[in-house]
C-alpha positions, 0 to 999 in steps of 0.5 A: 974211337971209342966203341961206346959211342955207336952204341943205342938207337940212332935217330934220323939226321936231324940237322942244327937245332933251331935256337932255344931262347937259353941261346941267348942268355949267359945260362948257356954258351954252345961252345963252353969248353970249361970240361976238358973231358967232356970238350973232347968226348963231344968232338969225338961224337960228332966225327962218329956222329956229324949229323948229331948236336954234340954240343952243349944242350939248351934248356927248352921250354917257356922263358917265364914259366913257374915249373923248372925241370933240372935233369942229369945231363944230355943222352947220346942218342936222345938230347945230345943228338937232337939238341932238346933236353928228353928228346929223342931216347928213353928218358922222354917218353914218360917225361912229355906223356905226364907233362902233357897230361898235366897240362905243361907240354902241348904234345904227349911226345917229344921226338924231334925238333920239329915235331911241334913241341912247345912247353906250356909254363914249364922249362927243362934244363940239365945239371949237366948240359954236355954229354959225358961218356958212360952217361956218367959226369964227374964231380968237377963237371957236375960243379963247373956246370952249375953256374949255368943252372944258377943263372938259368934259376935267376933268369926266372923270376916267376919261379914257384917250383922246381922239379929234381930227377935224382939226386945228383939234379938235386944236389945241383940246384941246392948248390946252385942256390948257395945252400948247404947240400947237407942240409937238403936231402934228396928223397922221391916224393920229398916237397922243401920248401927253399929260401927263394919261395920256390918248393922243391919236389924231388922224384926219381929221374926217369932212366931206363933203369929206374922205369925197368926195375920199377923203382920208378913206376908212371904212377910214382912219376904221374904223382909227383907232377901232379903235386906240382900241378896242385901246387901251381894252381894254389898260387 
């Protein structure tokens, strides 16, 4: 077993997680295997780990809402093991708080599944819905992965605004939208306004590494939701 996986902080047993309506749609399928090394690492995760989701992960959040948060792939102690995207690591502390604050998430925590969340006008999904080793997708993945952000974009058709944490989410859903990546550069604090309607905001992803060095401050952060939120509420 790789020694990778047993690293981090490890969370309560947190049993099956409880169908998301992503469930049910074709933007997800929580047995996809297209990922022949992202496949396997999972089944290695879930002998290490049998409490852990270790599967696929859902988007979470409100089935119509006009807000849509794309990530970079699932965490193997935060999402990977409780099955809800920024739910359970580092990452989501600083995601749920300034949700909250702007009025998009009920609570300022997202910990556990049944911890009361519920996200208000808001969806969260993945570029990446599987965990890869080293927190670290391949092209190939990141590309196969992307139909499923493509339909998850289509079953919205409400959709005003997208918010992409880093540049690999922002090259997902340009990608998923059939436009040309090279056209739509990614930049922290960028608004593009897409053919669909929707604008585009661009922040830095809320990683470890970029809340510690400070390329990333809550600040930098609370900004960008709050253009969202002024955006939203112009109609």
């Amino acid at each position: 077993m790789r020694a990778s996986l047993s690293k981090g902080r490890k969370p309560a047993s947190v049993g099956p997680v409880p169908q998301d309506s992503a469930d049910t749609t074709p933007a997800y399928d929580r047995d996809c295997r297209l990922c022949p090394r992202l496949a396997t690492f999972l089944d290695e995760v879930r002998v290490e780990h049998p409490d852990y989701w270790a599967r696929p992960v859902p988007s979470f959040g409100d089935a119509d809402a006009r807000f849509l948060i794309v990530g970079l792939a699932p965490g193997m102690h935060g999402a990977n093991a409780t099955g809800r995207p920024f739910t359970g690591d580092w990452c989501g502390p600083l995601l749920y708080s300034t949700l909250h604050r702007h009025g998009f998430a009920a609570r300022a925590t997202s910990e556990h599944r049944d911890d009361g969340q519920s996200l208000i006008d808001c969806r969260i999904a993945n570029a990446v819905k599987c965990l890869p080793p080293a927190n670290k997708p391949e092209l190939p993945e990141i590309r196969q992965c992307n139909r499923y952000l493509a339909q998850e974009i289509a079953m919205l058709p409400r959709l005003a605004a997208i918010m992409a944490l880093g540049t690999i989410a922002h090259r997902a859903v340009i990608e998923a939208l059939g436009l040309k990546v090279g056209a739509w550069r990614f930049g922290h604090g960028a608004k593009l306004v897409l053919p669909t309607g929707a604008t585009l905001f661009d922040s830095y992803h809320v990683s470890r590494y970029n809340t510690n060095t400070g390329r990333l401050t809550e600040a930098m952060f609370d900004g960008v939701v709050n253009d969202v939120r002024t955006h939203l509420d112009r109609g």
